[in-house]
C-alpha positions as CSV (number, residue, x, y, z in Angstrom):
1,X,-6.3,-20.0,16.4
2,X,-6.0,-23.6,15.5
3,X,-3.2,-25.4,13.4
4,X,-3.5,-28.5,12.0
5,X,-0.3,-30.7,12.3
6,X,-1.9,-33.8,10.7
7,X,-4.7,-34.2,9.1
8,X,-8.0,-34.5,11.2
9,X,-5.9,-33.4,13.7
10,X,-6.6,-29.9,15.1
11,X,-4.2,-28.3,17.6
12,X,-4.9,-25.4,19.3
13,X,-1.9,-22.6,18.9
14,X,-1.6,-20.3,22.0
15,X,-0.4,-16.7,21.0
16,X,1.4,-14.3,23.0
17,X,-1.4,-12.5,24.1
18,X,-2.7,-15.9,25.6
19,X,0.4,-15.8,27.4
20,X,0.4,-12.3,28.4
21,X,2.9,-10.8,26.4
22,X,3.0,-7.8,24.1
23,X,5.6,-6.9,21.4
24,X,6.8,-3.1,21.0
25,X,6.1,-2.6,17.5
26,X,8.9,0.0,16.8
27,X,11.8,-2.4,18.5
28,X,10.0,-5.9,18.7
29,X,11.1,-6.4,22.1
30,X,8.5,-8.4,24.0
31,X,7.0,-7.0,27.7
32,X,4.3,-7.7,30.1
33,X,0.8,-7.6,29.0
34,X,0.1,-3.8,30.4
35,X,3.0,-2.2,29.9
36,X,2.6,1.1,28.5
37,X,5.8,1.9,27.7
38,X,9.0,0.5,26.1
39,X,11.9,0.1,28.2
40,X,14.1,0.1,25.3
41,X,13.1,2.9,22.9
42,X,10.7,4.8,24.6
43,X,7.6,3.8,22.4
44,X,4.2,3.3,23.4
45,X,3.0,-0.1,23.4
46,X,-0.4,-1.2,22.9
47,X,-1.6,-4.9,22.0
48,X,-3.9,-4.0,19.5
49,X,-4.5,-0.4,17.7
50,X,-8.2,0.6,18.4
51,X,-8.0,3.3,15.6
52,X,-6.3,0.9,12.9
53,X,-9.1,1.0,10.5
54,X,-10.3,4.3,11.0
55,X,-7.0,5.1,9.6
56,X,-6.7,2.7,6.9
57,X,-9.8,3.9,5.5
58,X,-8.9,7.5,6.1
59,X,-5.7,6.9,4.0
60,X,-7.2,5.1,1.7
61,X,-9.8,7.6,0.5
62,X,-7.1,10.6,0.5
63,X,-5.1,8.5,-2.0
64,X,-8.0,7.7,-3.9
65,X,-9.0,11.4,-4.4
66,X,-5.8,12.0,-5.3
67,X,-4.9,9.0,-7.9
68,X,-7.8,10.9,-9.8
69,X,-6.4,13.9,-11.1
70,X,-2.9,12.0,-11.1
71,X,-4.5,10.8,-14.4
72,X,-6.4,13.3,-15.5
73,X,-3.7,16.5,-15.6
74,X,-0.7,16.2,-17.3
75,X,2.4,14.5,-16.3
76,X,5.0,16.0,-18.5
77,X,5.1,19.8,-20.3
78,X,8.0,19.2,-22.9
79,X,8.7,22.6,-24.6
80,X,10.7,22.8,-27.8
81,X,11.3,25.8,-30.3
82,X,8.4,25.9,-32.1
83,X,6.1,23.8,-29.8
84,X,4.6,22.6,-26.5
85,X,3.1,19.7,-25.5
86,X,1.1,18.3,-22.5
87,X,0.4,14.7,-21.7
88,X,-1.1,12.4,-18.9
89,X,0.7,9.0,-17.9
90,X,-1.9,7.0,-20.4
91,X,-1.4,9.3,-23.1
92,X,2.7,9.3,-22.5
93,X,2.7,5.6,-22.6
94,X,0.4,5.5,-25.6
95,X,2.6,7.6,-27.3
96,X,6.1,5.9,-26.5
97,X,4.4,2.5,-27.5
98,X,3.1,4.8,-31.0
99,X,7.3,4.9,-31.4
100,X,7.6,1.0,-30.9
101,X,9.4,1.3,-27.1
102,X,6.2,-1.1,-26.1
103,X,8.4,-2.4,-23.2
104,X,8.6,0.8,-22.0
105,X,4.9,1.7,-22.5
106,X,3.9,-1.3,-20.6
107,X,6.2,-0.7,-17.9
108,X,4.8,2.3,-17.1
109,X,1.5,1.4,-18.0
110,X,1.9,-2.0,-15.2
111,X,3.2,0.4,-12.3
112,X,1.5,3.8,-12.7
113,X,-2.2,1.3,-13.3
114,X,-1.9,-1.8,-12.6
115,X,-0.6,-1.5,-9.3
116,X,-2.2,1.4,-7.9
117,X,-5.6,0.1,-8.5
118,X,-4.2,-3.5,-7.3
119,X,-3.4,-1.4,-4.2
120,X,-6.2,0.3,-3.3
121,X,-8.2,-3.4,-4.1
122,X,-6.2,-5.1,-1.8
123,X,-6.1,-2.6,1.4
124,X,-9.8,-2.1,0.9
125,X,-10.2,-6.1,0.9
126,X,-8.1,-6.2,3.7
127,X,-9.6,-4.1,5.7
128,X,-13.4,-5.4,4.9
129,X,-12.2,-9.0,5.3
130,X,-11.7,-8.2,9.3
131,X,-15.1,-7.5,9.8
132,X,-17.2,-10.0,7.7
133,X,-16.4,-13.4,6.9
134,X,-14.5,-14.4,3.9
135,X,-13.7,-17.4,2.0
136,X,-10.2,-16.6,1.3
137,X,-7.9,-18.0,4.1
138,X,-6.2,-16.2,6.8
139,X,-2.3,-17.1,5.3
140,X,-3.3,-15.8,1.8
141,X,-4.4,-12.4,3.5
142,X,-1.6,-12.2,4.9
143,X,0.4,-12.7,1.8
144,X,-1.2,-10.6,0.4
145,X,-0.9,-7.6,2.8
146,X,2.9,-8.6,3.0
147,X,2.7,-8.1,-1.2
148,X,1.0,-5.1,-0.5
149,X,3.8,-3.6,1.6
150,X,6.3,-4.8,-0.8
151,X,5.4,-3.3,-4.1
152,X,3.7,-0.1,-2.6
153,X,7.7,2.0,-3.3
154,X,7.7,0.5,-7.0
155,X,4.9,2.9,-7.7
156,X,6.9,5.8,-7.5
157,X,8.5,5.1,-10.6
158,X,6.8,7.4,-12.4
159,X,7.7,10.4,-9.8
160,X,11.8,9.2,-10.5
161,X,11.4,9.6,-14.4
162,X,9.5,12.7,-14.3
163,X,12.5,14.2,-11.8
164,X,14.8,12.5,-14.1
165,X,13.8,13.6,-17.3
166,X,13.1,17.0,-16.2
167,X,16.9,17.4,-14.7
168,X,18.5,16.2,-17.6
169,X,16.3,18.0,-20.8
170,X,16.9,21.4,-19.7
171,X,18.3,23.3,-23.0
172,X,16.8,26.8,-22.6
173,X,14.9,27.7,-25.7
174,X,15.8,24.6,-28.0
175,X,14.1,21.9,-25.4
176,X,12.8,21.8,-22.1
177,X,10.6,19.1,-19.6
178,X,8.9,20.0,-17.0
179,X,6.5,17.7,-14.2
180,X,3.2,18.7,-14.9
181,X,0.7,19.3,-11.9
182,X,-0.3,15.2,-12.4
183,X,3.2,14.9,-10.8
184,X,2.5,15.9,-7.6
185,X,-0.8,14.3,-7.2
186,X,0.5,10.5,-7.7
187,X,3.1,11.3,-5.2
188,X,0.7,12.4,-2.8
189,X,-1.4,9.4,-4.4
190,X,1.4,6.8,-4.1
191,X,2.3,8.1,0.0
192,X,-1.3,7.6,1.6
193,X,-2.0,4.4,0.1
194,X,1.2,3.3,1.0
195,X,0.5,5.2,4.7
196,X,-2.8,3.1,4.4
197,X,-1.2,-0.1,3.8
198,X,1.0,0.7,7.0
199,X,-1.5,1.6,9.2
200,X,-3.7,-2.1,8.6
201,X,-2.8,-4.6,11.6
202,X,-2.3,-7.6,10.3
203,X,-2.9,-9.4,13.9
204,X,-6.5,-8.1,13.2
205,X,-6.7,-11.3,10.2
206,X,-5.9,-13.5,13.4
207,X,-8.6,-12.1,15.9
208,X,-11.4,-12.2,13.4
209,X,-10.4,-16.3,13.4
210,X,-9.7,-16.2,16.9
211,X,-13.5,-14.9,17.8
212,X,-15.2,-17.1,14.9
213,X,-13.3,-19.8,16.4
214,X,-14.3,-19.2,20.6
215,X,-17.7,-18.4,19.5
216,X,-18.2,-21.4,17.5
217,X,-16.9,-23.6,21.0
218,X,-19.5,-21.8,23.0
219,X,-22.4,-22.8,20.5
């Protein structure tokens, strides 16, 4: 890894694992290179994840599958007297917007569309980006997997009005909501990409730099 600290002027950074020291990642305490075990809470210790992306990916593609019928079945079942009605999370935000609430709509449009589909772009970037070269810098991929991690709860927001909604409009036979089946596939939806997310080792950014960088001295 090599920092500038002027210009022209490389330095060459030496990381803890040059020094021979791993980092529990439950605690953060920092031990011996080979240490299997934490001292402190009991966890096991390992300097890099061999299964990281086998996970991510594994995740990933759950969510995915998921996110699909999240859009597809309805959402909401509102029952009234003399009617029922079913609708997805487009057609519910379509609708509220049809009653001028376009705040509203776009709220819901922005964190049950926008940011799932950001989501699974980024992890999948991420995760490709440690195994072939990319343009992008190694501090803006790591930005953006810190992002990533940030705004994965916010996309449960659709999960907290459904639960809402359907706890307070319960009035027997004059109105009722319901979640619709939809419901429970953007939760499942919402937790692997967010298990996805979690699983991705950021160090990996570094040791893709790392190798470029020590094969490039041994040319």
């Amino acid at each position: 890894m090599v920092s500038m600290v002027s210009p022209g002027t490389p330095q060459k950074v030496v990381t803890a694992r040059d020094m021979g020291i791993v980092a529990c990642r439950l605690c953060t305490k920092a031990w011996p290179m080979g240490t299997e075990v934490c001292g402190r809470c009991g966890h096991a210790i390992q300097s890099r994840d061999p299964m990281s992306l086998q996970r991510v990916w594994a995740y990933w593609l759950v969510g995915l599958i998921c996110y699909i019928p999240a859009n597809t079945y309805p959402m909401l079942r509102t029952e009234t007297l003399f009617q029922s009605d079913e609708s997805t999370i487009i057609a519910g935000a379509v609708e509220i917007a049809h009653y001028g609430n376009y705040g509203i709509a776009a709220i819901i449009l922005f964190a049950s569309v926008v940011i799932p589909l950001s989501k699974f772009w980024a992890v999948a970037y991420l995760a490709v980006s440690v195994k072939n070269p990319m343009r992008v810098s190694n501090h803006r991929r790591q930005l953006l997997y810190e992002i990533v991690e940030y705004i994965g709860r916010w996309s449960m927001i659709d999960i907290f009005v459904v639960a809402i909604l359907s706890a307070l409009v319960q009035l027997k036979t004059l109105a009722s909501i319901n979640p619709g089946p939809a419901s429970i596939f953007f939760a499942l939806s919402v937790i692997f990409t967010m298990l996805s997310a979690q699983s991705f080792d950021s160090r990996m950014i570094w040791d893709a730099q790392a190798k470029k960088e020590d094969a490039s001295q041994d040319d």
